[in-house]
NUKOLTOR-373434 format. One record per residue (C-alpha): residue in one letter; x, z negated, y negated. Coordinates in steps of 0.1 Angstrom, whole numbers. Layout:
{atom 'a',{X,Z,Y}}
...
This chain:
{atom 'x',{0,0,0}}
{atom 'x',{41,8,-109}}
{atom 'x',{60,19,-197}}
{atom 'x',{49,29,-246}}
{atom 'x',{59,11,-274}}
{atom 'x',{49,-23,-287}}
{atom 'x',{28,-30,-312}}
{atom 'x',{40,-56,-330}}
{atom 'x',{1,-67,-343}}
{atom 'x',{-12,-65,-304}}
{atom 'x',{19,-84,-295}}
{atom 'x',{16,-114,-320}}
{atom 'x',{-22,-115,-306}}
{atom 'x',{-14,-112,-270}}
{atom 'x',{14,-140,-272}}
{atom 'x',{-2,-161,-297}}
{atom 'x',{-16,-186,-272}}
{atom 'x',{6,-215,-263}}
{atom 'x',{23,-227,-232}}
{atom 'x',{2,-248,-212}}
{atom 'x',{-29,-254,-190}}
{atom 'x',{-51,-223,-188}}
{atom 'x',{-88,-240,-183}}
{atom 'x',{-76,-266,-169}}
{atom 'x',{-53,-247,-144}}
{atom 'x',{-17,-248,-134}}
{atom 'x',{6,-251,-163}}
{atom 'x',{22,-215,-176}}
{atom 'x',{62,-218,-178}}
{atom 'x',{73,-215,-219}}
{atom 'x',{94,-189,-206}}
{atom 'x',{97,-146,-214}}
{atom 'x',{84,-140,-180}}
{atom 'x',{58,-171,-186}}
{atom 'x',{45,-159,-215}}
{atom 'x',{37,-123,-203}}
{atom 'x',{17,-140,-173}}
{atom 'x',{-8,-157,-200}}
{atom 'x',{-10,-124,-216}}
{atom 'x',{-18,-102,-188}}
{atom 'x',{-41,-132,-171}}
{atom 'x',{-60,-131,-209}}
{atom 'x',{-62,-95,-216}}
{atom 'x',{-75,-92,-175}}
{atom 'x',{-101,-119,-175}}
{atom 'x',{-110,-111,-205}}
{atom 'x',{-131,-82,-188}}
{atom 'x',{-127,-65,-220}}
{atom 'x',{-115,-30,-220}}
{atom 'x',{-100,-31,-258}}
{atom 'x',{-80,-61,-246}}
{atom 'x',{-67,-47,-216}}
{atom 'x',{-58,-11,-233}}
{atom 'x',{-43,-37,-256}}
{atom 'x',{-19,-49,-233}}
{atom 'x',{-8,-19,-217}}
{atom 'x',{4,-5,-254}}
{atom 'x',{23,-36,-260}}
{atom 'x',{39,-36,-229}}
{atom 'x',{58,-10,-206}}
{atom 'x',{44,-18,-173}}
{atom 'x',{49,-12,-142}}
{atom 'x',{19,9,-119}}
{atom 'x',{7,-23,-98}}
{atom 'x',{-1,-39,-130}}
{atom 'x',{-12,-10,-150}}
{atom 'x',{-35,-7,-118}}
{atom 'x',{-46,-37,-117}}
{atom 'x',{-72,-36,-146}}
{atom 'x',{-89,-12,-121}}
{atom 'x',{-99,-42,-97}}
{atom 'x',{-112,-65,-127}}
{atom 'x',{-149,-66,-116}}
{atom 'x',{-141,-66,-79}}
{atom 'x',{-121,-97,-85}}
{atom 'x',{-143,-112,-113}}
{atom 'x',{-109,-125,-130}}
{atom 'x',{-80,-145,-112}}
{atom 'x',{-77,-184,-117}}
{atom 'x',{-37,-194,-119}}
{atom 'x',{-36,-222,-88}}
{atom 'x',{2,-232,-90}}
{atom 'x',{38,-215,-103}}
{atom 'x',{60,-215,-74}}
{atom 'x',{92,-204,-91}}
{atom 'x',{103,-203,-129}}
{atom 'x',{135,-188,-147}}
{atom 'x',{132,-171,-175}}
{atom 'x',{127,-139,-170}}
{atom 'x',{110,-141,-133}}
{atom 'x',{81,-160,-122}}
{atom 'x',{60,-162,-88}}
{atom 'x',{29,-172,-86}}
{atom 'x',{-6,-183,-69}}
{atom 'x',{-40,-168,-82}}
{atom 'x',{-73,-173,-69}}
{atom 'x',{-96,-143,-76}}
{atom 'x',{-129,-158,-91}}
{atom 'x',{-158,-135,-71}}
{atom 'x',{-141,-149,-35}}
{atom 'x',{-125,-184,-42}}
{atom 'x',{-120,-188,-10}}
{atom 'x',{-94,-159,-9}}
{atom 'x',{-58,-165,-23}}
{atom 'x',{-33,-144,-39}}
{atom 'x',{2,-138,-47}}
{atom 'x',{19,-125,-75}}
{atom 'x',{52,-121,-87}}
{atom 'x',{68,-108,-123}}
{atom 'x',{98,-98,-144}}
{atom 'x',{108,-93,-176}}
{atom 'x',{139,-68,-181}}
{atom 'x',{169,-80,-200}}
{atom 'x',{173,-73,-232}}
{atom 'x',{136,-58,-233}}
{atom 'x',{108,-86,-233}}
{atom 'x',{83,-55,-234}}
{atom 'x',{92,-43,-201}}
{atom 'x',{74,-58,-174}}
{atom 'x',{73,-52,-129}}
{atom 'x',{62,-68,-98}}
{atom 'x',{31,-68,-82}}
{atom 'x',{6,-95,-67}}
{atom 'x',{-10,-88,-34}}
{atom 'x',{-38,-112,-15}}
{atom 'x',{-29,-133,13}}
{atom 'x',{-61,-146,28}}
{atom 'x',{-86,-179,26}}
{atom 'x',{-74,-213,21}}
{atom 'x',{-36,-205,23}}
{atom 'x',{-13,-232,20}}
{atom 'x',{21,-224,-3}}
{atom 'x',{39,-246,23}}
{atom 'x',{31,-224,53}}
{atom 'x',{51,-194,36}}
{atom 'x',{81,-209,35}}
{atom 'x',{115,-190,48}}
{atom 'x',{146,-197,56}}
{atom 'x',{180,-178,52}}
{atom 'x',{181,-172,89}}
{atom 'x',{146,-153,81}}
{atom 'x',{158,-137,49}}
{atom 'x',{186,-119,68}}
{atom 'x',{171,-108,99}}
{atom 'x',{142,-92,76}}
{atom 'x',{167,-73,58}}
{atom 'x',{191,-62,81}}
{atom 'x',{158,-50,104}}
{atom 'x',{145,-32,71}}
{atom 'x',{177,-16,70}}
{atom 'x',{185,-3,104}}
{atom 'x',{150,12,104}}
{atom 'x',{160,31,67}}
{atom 'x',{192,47,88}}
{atom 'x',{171,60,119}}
{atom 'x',{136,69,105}}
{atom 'x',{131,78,67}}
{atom 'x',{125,112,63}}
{atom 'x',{157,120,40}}
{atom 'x',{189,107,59}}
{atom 'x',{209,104,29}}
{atom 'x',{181,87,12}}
{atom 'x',{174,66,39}}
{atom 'x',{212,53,40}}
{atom 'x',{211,49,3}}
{atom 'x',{183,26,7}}
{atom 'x',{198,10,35}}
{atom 'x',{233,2,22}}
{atom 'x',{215,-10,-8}}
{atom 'x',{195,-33,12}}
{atom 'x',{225,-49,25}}
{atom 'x',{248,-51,-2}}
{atom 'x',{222,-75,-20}}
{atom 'x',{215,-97,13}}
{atom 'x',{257,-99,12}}
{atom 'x',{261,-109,-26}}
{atom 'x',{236,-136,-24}}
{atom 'x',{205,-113,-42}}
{atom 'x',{178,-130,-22}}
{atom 'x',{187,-163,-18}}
{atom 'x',{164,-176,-43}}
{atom 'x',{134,-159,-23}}
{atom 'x',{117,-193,-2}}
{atom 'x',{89,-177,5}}
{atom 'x',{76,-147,25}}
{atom 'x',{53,-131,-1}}
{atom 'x',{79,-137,-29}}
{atom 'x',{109,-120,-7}}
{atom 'x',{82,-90,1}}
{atom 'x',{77,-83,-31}}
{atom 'x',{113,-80,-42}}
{atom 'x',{124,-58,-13}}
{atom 'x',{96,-34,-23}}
{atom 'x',{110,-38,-60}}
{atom 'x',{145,-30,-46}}
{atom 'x',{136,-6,-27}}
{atom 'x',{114,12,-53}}
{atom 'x',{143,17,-74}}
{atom 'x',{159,44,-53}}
{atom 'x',{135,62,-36}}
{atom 'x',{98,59,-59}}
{atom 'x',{81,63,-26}}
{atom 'x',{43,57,-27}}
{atom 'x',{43,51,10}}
{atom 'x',{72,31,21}}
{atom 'x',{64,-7,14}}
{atom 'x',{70,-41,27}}
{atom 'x',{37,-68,37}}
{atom 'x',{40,-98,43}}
{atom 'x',{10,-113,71}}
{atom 'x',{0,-148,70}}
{atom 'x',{-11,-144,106}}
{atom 'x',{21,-136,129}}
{atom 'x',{19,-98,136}}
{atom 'x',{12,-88,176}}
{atom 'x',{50,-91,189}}
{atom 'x',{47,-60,209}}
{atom 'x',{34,-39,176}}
{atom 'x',{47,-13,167}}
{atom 'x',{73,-12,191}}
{atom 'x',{69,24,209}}
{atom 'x',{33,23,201}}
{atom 'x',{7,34,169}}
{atom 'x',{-16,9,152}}
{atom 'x',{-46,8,172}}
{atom 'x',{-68,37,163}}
{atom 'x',{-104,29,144}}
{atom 'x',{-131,21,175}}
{atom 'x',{-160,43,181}}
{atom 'x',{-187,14,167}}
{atom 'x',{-159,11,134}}
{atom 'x',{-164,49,131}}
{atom 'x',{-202,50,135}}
{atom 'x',{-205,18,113}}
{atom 'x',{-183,36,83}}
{atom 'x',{-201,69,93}}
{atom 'x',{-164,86,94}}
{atom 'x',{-159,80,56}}
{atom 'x',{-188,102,45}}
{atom 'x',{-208,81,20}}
{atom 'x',{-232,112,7}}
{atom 'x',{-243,140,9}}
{atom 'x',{-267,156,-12}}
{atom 'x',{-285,194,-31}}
{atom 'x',{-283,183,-67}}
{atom 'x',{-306,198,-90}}
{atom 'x',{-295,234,-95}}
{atom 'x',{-288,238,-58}}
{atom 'x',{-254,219,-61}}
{atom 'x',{-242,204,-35}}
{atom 'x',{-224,173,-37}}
{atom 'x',{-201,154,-7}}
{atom 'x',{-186,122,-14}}
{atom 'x',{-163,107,14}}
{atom 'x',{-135,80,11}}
{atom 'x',{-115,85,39}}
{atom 'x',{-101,116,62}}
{atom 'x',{-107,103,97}}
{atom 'x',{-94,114,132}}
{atom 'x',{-108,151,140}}
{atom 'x',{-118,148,172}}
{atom 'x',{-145,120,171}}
{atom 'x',{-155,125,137}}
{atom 'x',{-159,166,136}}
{atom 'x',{-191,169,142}}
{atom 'x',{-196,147,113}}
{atom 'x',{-179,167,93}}
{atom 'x',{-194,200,102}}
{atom 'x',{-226,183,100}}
{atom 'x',{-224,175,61}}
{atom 'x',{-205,210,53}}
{atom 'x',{-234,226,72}}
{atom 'x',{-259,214,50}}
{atom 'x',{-239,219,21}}
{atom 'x',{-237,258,33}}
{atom 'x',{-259,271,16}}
{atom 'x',{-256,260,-19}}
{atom 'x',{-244,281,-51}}
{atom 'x',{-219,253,-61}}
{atom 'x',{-199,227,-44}}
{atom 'x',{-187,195,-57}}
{atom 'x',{-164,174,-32}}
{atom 'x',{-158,139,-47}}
{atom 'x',{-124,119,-36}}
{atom 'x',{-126,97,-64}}
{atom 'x',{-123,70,-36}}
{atom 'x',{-107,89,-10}}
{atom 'x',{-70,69,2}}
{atom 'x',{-61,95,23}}
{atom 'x',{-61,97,62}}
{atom 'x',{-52,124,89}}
{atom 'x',{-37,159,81}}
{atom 'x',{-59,178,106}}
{atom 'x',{-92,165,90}}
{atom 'x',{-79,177,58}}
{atom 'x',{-75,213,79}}
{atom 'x',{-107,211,91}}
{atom 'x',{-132,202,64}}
{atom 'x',{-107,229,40}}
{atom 'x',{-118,255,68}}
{atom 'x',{-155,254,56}}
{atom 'x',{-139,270,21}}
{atom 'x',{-123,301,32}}
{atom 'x',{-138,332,53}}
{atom 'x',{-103,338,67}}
{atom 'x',{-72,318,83}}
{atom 'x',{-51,305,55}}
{atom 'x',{-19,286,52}}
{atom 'x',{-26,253,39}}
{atom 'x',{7,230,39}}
{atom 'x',{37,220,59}}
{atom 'x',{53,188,71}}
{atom 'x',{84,179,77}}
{atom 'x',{87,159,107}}
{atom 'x',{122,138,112}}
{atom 'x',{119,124,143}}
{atom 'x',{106,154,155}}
{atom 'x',{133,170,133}}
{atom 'x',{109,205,132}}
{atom 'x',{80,215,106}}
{atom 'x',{44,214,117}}
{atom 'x',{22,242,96}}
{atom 'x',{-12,233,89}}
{atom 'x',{-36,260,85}}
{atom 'x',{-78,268,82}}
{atom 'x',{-98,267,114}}
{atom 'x',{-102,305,129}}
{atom 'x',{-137,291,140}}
{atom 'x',{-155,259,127}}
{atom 'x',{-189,241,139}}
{atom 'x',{-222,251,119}}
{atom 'x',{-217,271,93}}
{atom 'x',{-189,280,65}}
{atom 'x',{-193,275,28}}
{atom 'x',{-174,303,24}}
{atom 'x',{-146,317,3}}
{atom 'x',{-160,329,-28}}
{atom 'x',{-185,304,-41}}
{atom 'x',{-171,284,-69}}
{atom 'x',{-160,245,-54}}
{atom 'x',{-146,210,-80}}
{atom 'x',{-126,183,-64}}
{atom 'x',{-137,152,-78}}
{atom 'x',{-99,129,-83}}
{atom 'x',{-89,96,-97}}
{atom 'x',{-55,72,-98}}
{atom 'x',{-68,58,-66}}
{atom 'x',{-69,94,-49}}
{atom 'x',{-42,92,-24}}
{atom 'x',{-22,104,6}}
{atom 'x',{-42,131,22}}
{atom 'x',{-66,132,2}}
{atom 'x',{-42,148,-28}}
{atom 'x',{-27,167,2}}
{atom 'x',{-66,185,3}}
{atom 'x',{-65,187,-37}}
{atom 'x',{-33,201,-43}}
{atom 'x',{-30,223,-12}}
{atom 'x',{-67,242,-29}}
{atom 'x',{-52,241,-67}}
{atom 'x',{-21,258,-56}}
{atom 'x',{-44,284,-34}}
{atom 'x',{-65,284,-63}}
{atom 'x',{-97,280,-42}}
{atom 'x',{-110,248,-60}}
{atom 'x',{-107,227,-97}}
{atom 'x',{-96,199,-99}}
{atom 'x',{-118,174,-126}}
{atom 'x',{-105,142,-128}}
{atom 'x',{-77,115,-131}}
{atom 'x',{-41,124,-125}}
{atom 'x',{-39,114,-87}}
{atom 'x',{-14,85,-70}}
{atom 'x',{12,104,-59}}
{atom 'x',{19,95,-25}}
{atom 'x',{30,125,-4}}
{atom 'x',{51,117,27}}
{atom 'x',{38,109,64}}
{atom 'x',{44,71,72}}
{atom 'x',{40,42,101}}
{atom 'x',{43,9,99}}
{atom 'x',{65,-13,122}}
{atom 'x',{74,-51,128}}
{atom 'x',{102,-62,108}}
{atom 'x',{95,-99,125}}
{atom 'x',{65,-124,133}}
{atom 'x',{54,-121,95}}
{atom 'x',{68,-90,82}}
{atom 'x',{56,-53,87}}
{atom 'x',{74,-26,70}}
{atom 'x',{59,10,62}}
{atom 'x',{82,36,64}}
{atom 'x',{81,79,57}}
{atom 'x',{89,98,84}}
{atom 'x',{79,130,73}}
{atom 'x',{77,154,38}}
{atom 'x',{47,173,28}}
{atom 'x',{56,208,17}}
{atom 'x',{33,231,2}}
{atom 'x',{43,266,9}}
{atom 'x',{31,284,-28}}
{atom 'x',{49,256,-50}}
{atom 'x',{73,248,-23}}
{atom 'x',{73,212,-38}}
{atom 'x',{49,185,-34}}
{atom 'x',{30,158,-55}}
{atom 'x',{54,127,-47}}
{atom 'x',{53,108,-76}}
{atom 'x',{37,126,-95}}
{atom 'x',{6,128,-84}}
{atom 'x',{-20,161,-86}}
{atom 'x',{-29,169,-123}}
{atom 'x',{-63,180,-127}}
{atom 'x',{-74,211,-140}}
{atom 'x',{-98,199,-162}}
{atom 'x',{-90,159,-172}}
{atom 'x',{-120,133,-174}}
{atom 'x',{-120,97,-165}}
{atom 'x',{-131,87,-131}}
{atom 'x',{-164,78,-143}}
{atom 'x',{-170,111,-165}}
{atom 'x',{-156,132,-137}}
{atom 'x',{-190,142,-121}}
{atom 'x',{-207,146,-151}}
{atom 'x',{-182,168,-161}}
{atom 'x',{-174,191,-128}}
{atom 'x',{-219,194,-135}}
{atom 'x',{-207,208,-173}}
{atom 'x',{-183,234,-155}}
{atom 'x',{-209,245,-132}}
{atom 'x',{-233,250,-158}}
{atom 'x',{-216,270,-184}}
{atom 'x',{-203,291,-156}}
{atom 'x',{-239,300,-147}}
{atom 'x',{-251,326,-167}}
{atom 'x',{-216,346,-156}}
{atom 'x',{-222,341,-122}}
């Protein structure tokens, strides 16, 4: 599973509160790092969107805290429990999210030297009821985590070089003594993925810590467990709806690209009723990715002939693995020449920009939206010890027009609207396009 330049009047109104107890919760350190804390904790509970738009021109912020304003009314607002550690430009924290106070967080942050505007780290939940004792590590742990992290970097990251760069990295901080100040698991997490970050910008590759001790034969030799039958029935393979708009539009929205072969039929089900329509409109505004070949296959109801979609790069494999259209699909085809919008957002990710970008560059779809994650490699996750997991790319998207992909970058839409305008606006497109048509 992340900067613009301060405003000297939204600064002084950001950092004019005090140090001290935030209603009556933990006490925030005096500190640089401390006092960005009370400013992002009051612009995000503040559930004001002036406030938060505030904060992110004062500061140059990182993407999981830019991001974060995205969650505000899932999590109702974050309550700080306790400070675990304090220096002055680094703090770790515990946060309670206000709609489950049950659930507990973690959170860690930095200020960069010499730049009290420039802000990273992350915060990630843990589970219900957690207790800060039970996530305490030892040096013993510390090491074995890292050296693990960076034997798998040598034998499995897609880029070789890249992967020893990361690795050698890895281990030149564990020798000078870089994480010795990391006592607990989330904290240590967090810093690796910071580290790591630095060098490579990979949207995929990430460190987790697990309050409950992973399975100790996963994922030794074996995938994660694939989604039952009754999980896919429940979730309905990802597709959330599918309707005719007025106009005969048709409209798809689904958040996930599941496993082809139990959940084609579901597919070919909603493209087959979508057939028929003059327009399409294919919303991934909350699509986080999924499995290559269901991208193939729903992209096959958009073209009358076989087409070349994209290529990945497979290390372990060490050979290429083309992706193209279906010669023959289930029901019936959309077709080629009726006009189709891909509905996008920041949380549009993995495979689902891998269907977005592979149509721009064929030119078969606009894109109307948010500039997309950018996470374009092929990754698993394996056991770095009882408590640690480690997510790691193993293989390169390629697409064979741009022969580049969107790592990083994410896909740029053709036609830019806010998440929430992006319907409204792909309906604009379709209706000053219909007296041409």
């Amino acid at each position: 599973m992340l900067r613009v330049s301060p405003r000297p009047l939204a600064l002084c109104a950001l950092l004019s509160l005090a140090s001290g107890v935030l209603r009556g919760q933990a006490t925030i350190p005096n500190t640089p790092a401390g006092q960005v804390l009370r400013a992002w904790l009051d612009a995000y509970n503040s559930g004001d969107s002036a406030r938060a738009a505030a904060f992110l021109r004062t500061y140059q912020v990182d993407f999981p805290y830019r991001n974060s304003f995205n969650f505000r009314q899932m999590t109702g607002g974050f309550d700080l429990v306790r400070v675990d550690v304090s220096e002055p430009r680094h703090v770790e924290f515990f946060l309670r999210p206000r709609n489950t106070p049950a659930m507990i967080a973690y959170g860690m942050l930095d200020v960069a030297a010499g730049n009290p505007t420039s802000i990273s780290g992350n915060a990630f939940p843990l589970g219900p009821n957690v207790s800060p004792e039970a996530l305490r590590i030892d040096r013993a742990t510390r090491s074995a985590v890292v050296g693990r992290a960076a034997a798998i970097l040598d034998s499995f990251y897609f880029s070789p070089a890249i992967g020893k760069q990361l690795g050698d990295s890895l281990r030149a901080r564990l020798a000078r003594g870089a994480y010795d100040r990391y006592r607990n698991g989330p904290g240590l997490a967090l810093r690796l993925n910071a580290d790591l970050a630095e060098i490579a910008h990979d949207r995929h590759m990430g460190i987790r810590y697990s309050v409950p001790a992973l399975p100790p034969k996963w994922p030794d030799g074996d995938a994660p467990a694939a989604p039952s039958r009754e999980n896919l029935d429940e979730s309905n393979c990802g597709f959330k709806k599918v309707e005719q708009l007025d106009g005969n539009v048709g409209y798809v929205r689904f958040d996930s690209f599941e496993e082809a072969e139990p959940c084609g039929s579901t597919a070919s089900a909603a493209m087959t009723f979508l057939a028929g329509t003059r327009a399409l409109i294919i919303d991934l505004r909350e699509n986080n990715g999924g499995k290559p070949e269901m991208v193939a296959l729903i992209a096959s109801y958009l073209f009358d002939h076989r087409t070349h979609l994209g290529d990945l790069w497979d290390r372990s494999a060490d050979s290429t693995h083309h992706y193209w259209t279906e010669d023959s699909v289930g029901g019936r085809r959309f077709g080629g020449a009726k006009p189709v919008y891909v509905l996008t957002s920041a949380q549009t990710f993995s495979a689902a920009e891998a269907f977005a970008y592979h149509l721009q560059a064929l030119k078969r779809v606009t894109v109307v939206g948010e500039t997309t994650g950018g996470g374009a490699h092929a990754a698993s996750e394996g056991r770095l010890g009882d408590h640690f997991a480690f997510s790691v790319s193993w293989g390169n998207s390629i697409n064979p027009i741009t022969g580049t992909n969107w790592e990083g970058v994410g896909v740029v839409p053709d036609v830019k609207a806010s998440a929430d305008e992006a319907l409204g606006a792909a309906l604009q497109l379709i209706r000053d396009r219909a007296p041409h048509q």
